[in-house]
Backbone as JSON, one array per atom type, in Angstrom:
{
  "sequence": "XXXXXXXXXXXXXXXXXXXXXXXXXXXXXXXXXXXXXXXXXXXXXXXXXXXXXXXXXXXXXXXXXXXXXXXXXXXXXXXXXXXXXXXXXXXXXXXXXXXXXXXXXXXXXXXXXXXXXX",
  "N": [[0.08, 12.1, 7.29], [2.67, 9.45, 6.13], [2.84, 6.56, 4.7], [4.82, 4.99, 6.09], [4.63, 5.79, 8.64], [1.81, 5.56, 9.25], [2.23, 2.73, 9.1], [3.46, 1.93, 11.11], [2.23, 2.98, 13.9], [-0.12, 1.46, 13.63], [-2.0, -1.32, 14.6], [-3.25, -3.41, 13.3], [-4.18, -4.78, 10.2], [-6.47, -4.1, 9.18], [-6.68, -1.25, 10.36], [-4.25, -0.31, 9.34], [-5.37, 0.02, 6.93], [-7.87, 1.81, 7.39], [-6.79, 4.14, 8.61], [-5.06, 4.65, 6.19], [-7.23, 4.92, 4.22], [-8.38, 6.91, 5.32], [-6.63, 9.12, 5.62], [-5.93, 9.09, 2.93], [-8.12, 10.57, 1.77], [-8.47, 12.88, 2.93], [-6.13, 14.23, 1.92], [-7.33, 14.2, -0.75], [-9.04, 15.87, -0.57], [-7.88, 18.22, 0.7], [-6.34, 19.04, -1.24], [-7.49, 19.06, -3.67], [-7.67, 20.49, -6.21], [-4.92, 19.31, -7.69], [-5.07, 16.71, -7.34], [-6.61, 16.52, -9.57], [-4.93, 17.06, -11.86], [-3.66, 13.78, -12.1], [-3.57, 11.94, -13.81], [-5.17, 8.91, -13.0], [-6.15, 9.27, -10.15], [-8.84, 10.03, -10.9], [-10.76, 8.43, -10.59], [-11.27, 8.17, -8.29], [-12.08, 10.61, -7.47], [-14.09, 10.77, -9.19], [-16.51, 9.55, -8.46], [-15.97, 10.16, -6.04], [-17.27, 12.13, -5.96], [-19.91, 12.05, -7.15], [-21.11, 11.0, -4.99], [-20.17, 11.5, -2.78], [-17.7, 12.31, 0.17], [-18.1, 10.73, 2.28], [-19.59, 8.66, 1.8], [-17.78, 7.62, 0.15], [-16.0, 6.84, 1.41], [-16.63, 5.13, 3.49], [-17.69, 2.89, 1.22], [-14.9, 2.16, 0.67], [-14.02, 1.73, 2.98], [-15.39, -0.96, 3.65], [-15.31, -2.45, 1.36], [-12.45, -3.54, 1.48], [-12.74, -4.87, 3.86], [-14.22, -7.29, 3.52], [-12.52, -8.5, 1.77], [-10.33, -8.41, 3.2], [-11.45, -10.66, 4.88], [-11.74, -12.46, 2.99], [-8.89, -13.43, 2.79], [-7.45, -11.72, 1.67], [-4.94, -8.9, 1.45], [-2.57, -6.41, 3.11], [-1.05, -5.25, 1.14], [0.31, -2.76, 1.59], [2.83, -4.1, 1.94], [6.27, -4.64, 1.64], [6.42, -6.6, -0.29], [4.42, -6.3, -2.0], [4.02, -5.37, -5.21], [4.55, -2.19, -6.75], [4.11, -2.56, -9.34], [2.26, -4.6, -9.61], [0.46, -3.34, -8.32], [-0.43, -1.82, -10.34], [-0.9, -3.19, -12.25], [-2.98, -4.8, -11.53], [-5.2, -2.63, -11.36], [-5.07, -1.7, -13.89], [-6.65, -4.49, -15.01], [-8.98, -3.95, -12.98], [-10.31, -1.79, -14.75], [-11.48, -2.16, -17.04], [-13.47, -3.94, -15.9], [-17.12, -4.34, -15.25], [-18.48, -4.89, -13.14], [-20.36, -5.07, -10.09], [-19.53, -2.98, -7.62], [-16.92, -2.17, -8.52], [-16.67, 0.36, -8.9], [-15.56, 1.27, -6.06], [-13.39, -0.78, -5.74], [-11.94, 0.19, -7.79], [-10.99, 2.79, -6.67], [-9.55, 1.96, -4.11], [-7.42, 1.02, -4.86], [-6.27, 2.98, -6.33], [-5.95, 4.5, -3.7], [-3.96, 3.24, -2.74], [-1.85, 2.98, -4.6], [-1.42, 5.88, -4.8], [-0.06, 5.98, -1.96], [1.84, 4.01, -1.87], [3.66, 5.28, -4.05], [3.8, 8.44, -3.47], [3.49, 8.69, -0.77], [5.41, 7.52, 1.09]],
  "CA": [[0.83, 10.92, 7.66], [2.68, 8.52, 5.14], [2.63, 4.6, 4.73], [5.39, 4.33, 7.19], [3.92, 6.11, 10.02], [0.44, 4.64, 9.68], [2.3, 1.44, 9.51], [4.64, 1.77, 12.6], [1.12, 3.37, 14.58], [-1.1, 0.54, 13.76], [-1.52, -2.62, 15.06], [-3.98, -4.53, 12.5], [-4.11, -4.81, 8.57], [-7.56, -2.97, 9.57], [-6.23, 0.1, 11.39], [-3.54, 0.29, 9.0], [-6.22, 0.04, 6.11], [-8.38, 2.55, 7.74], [-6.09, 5.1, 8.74], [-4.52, 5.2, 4.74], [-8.5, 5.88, 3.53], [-8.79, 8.9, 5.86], [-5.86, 9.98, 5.15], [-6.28, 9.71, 1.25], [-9.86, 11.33, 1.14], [-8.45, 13.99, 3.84], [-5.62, 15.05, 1.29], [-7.86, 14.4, -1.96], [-10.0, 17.32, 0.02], [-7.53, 19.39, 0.94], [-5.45, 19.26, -2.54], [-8.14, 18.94, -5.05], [-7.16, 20.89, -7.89], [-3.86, 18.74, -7.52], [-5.07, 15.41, -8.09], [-7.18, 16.17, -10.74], [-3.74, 16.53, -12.33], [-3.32, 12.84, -12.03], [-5.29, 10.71, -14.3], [-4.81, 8.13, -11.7], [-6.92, 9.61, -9.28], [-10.43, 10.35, -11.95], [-11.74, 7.07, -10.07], [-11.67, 8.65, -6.97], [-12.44, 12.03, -7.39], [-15.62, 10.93, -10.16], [-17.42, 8.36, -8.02], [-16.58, 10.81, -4.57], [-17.98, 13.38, -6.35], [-20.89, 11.67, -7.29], [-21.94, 10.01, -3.81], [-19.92, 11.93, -1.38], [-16.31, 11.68, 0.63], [-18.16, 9.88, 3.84], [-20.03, 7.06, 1.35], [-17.07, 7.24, -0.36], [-14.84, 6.38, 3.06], [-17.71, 3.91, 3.78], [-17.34, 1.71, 0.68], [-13.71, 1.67, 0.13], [-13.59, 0.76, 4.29], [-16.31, -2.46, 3.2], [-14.5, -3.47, 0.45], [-11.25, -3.56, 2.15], [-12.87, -5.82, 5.17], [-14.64, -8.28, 2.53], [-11.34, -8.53, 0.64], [-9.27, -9.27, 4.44], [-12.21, -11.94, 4.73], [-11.13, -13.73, 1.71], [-7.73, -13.84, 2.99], [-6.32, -10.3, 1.09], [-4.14, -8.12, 2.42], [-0.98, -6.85, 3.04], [-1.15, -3.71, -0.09], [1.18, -2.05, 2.0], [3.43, -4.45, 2.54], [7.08, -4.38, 0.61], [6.21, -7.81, -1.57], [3.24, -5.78, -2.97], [5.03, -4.37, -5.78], [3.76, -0.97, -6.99], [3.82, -2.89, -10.75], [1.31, -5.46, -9.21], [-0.83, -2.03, -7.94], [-0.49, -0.83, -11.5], [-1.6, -4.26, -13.44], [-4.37, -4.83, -11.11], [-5.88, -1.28, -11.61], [-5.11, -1.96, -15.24], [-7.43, -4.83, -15.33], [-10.3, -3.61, -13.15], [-10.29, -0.38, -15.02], [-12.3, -2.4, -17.65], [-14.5, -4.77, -15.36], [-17.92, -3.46, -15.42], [-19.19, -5.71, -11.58], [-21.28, -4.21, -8.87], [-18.85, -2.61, -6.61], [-15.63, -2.13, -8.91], [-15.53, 2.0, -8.69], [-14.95, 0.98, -5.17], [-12.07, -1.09, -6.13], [-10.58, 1.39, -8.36], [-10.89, 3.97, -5.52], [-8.85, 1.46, -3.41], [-6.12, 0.71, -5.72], [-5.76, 4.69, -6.62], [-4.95, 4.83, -2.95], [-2.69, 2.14, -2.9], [-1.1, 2.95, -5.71], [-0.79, 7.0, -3.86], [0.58, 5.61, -0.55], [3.14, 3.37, -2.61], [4.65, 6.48, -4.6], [3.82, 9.43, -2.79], [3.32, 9.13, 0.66], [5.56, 6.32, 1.55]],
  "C": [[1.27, 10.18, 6.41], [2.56, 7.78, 5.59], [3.68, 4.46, 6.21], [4.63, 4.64, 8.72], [2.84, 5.66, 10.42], [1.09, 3.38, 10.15], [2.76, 1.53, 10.97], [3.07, 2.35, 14.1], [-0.41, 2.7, 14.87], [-0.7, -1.18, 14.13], [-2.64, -3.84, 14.25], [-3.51, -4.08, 11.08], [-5.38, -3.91, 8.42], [-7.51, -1.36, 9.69], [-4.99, 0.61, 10.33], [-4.37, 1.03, 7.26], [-7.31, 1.17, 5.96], [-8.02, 4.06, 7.4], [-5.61, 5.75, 7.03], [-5.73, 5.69, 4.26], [-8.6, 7.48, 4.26], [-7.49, 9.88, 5.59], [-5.69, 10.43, 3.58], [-7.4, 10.77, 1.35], [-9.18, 13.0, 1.94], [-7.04, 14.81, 2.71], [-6.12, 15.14, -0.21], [-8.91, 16.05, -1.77], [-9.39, 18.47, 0.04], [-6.44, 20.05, -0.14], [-6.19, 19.2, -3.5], [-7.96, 19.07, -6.11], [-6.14, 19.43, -8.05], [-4.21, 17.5, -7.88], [-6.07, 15.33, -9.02], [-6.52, 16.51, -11.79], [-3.52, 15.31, -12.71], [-4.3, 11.9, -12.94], [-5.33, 9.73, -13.59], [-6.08, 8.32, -11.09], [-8.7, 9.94, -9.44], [-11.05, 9.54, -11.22], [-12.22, 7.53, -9.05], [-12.75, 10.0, -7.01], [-13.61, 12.04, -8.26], [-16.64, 10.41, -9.07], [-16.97, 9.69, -6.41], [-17.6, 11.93, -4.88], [-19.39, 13.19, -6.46], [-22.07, 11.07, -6.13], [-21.24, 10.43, -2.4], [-17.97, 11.42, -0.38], [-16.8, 10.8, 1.39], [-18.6, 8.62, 2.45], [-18.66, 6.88, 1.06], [-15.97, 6.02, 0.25], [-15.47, 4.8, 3.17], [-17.2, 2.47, 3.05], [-16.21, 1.56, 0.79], [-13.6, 0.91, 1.89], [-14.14, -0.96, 4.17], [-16.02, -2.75, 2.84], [-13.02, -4.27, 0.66], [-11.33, -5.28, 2.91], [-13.34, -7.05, 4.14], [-12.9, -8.48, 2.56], [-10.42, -9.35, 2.29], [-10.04, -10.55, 4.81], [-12.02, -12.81, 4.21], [-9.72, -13.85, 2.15], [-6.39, -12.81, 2.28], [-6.0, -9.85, 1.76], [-2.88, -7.87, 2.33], [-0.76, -5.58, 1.93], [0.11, -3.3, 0.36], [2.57, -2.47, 2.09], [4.86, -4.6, 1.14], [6.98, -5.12, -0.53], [5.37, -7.56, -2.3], [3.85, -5.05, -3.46], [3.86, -3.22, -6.12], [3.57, -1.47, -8.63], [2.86, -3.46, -10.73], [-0.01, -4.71, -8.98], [-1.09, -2.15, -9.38], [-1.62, -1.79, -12.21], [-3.22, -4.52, -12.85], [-5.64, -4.08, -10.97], [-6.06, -1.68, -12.72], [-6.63, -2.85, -15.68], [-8.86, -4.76, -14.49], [-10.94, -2.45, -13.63], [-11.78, -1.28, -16.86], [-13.39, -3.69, -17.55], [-15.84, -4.23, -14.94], [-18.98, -4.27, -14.15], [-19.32, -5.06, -11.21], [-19.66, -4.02, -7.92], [-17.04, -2.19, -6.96], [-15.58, -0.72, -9.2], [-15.27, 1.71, -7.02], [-13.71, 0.63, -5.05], [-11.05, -0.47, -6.88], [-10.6, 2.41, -7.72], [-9.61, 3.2, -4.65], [-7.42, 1.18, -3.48], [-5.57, 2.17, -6.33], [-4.69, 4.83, -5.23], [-4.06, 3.92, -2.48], [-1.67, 2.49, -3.25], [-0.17, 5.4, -5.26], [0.0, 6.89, -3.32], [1.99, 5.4, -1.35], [4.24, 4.28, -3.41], [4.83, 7.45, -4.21], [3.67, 9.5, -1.47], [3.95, 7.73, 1.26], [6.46, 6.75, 2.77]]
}
């Protein structure tokens, strides 16, 4: 599935949030070699490797729901530029907080959806 179809098939920021993790992890699985092409993708593919696709699914779904808690949201949406993906990867790529390979798992597939699977 791309971004549009999840979007046009969901009816929350949840469901559309959801749907893009299983669908990342389900083509990081079934393309492997392929995105370890991408330096991009090292976040994902170190930390799933290390703890598993389901935890993996797990946290990035938790961090997501936190994050719509605080009032985030919206990734998908056209005003989220893909430069805004980039900078915000940029700077948690050297934040060293409890739960930030989560966040650079999240923003990999963000930053996927937004170029390749839109």
């Amino acid at each position: 599935m791309n971004l549009e179809q999840i979007i046009n098939s969901s009816n929350s920021d949840e469901e559309i949030d959801n749907k893009c993790i299983e669908t990342f992890i389900n083509d990081v699985q079934s393309n492997f070699e392929s995105f370890l092409k991408f330096p991009l993708y090292k976040y994902f593919v170190s930390y799933s490797t290390g703890i598993g696709y389901i935890e993996a699914h797990i946290g990035m779904q938790n961090k997501l729901a936190k994050a719509r808690q605080k009032g985030r949201g919206g990734w998908w949406r056209e005003d989220c530029s893909i430069e805004l993906l980039y900078k915000l990867l940029e700077e948690h790529e050297t934040k060293r907080n409890d739960g930030n390979d989560i966040d650079l798992c999240n923003f990999s597939m963000f930053i996927y959806f937004k170029e390749f699977k839109k």
